[in-house]
Structure formats: structure tokens, C-alpha cells
C-alpha positions in Angstrom: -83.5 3.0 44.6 -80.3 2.2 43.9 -79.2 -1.1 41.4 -78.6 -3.4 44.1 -81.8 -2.6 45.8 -83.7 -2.9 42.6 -81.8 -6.4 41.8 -82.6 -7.2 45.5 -86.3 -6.8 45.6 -86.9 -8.2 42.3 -84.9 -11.8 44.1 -87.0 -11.6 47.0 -90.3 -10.9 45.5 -89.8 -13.7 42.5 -88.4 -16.4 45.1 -91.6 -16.0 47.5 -94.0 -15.5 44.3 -92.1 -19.1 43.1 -92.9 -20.8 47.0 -96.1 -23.1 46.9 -98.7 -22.1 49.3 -98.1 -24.7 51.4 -94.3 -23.5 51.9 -95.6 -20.2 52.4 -97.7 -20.9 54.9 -95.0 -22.1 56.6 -92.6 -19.5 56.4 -94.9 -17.2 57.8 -96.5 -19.4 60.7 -92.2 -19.3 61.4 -92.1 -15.6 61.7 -95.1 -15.3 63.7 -94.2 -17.7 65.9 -90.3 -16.6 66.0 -91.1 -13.3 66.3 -88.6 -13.1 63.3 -89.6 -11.0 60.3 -87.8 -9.9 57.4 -85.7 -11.6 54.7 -82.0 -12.0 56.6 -79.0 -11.6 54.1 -75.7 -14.3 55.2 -72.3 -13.3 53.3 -71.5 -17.1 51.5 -68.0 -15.7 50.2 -68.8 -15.8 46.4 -72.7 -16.0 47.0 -75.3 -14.2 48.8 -77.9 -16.2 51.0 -81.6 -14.9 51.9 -83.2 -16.8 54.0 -86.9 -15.8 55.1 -89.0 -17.9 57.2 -86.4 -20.3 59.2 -85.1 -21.6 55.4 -83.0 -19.8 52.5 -85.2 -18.5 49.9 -82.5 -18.0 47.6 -78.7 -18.1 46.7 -77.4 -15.3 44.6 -74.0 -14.5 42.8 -72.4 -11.5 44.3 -70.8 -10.5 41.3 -74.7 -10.5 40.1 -75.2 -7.6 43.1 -72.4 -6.2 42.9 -72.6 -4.3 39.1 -74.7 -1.2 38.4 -77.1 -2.4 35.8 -80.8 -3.2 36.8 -80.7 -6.6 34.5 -80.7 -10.1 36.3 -80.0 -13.2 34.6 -82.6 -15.8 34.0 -83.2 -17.8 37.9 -81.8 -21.2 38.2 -84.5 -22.7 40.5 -85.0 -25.8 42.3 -88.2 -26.0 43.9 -87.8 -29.0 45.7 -83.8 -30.3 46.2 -83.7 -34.2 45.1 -83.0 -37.2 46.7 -80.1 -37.3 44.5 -78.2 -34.3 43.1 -78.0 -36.0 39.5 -81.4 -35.3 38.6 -80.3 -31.4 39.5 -77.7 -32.1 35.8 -78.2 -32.7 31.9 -75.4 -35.5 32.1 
């Protein structure tokens, strides 16, 4: 397996791990009923998209993908987005 595929997986398997079951549940009741499987990857010019189950699942750096070593950084995640995107910030 190369890097990228080893980077990849360890995304995919963290951000569905990270879902709640109820958001899982979801997601997979999508699929079935889609007939849509699979985590789909969208090119976002300086970020990847993967989207599973009619939603993204996660957002990642390309540069993050794109380097040979196995290493991620630590996830920024956001299990639920905000009403308002100041909550998302220290300031």
C-alpha cells in the first residue's frame, strides 16, 4: 500500500469511527437506498473532499496526500457545524 493509500484509509476509517450512530445510520440507510456505496473523492483545488453517505465525511489538505510519509497531522474536527462560525475560533 502505497502512502497515500495508507494516509487515505486511516481518514476514512477515523472520520466514520468519529460519526455518532445516529449519523451513521443515516449514511448507510443513504447508500442502501441510493444504491450508492463507497466513499466518493471531489478535487476542492487545495483540499480534497470525501463524501460517503449523501454528505462529506471529511476535508483534507492535498499537500497532506500528496508527500510520501505515512504520518498525518492531528484532525481538526467539527462534529456538528454551528449556528455561527465564531464558536468554530479561540478569538
Amino acid at each position: 500500500m502505497t502512502p497515500f493509500e495508507i494516509k487515505l484509509r486511516t481518514i476514512i476509517t477515523a472520520s466514520i469511527v468519529g460519526l455518532s450512530d445516529t449519523d451513521r445510520t443515516e449514511r448507510i440507510a443513504w447508500c442502501r437506498s441510493t444504491g450508492q456505496h463507497g466513499v466518493t473523492m471531489f478535487d476542492e483545488g487545495d483540499m480534497i473532499r470525501l463524501d460517503w453517505g449523501g454528505r462529506t465525511l471529511a476535508a483534507v489538505e492535498r499537500a497532506i496526500l500528496a508527500d510520501d510519509s505515512t504520518e498525518l497531522p492531528p484532525p481538526l474536527a467539527v462534529p456538528e457545524v454551528p449556528d455561527d462560525a465564531r464558536d468554530l475560533t479561540d478569538a
